[in-house]
N, C-alpha and C positions, 0 to 999 in steps of 0.2 A: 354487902356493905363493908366489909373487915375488909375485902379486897382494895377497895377504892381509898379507904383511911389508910393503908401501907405504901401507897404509891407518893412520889417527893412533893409532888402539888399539892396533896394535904397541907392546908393552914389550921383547918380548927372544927369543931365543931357547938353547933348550938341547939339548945334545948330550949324547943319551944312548945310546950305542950305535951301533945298526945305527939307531936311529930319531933323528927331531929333533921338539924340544916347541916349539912357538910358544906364549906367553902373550899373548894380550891383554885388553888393560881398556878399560871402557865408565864413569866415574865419572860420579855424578852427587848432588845433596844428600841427596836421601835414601835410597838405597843405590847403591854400585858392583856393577858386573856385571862378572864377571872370561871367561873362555873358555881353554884351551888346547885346541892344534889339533899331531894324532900324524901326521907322515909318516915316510914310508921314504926314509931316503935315499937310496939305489940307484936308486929311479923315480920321486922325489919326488910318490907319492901322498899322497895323504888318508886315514888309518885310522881314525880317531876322532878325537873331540871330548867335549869335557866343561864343563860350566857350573855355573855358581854365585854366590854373594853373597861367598864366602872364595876369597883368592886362594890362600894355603895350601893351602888343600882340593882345590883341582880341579887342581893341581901334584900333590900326594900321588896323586890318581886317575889321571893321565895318567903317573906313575912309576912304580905298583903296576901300571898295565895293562902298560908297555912289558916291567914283569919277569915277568909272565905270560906274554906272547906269544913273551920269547926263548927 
């Protein structure tokens, strides 16, 4: 996880629960590529991942999953 918060695509991350959302962005001219990345806090694994062209979008998918799995 500390790996992936160090790399430039880091935006941010959110606390959602028992879990944390990392967003990162990949911009470039002719489309951005967005990612968020689902760990557990407790064991800071890796649960999912989600991608896309909308940064909106694949925040909504990685907050709809997190409310699924609680």
């Amino acid at each position: 996880m500390q790996r992936l918060r160090n790399l430039p695509s880091f935006q941010r991350s959110i606390d959602h629960g028992q879990y944390v959302i990392e967003l990162h962005a990949w911009p470039s001219p002719e489309i951005a590529s967005f990612a968020t990345f689902i760990y557990e806090k407790a064991a800071e694994r890796l649960l999912r991942h989600f991608t896309g062209s909308d940064e909106n979008e694949v925040l909504r998918k990685a907050r709809v999953w997190c409310e699924k799995i609680s």
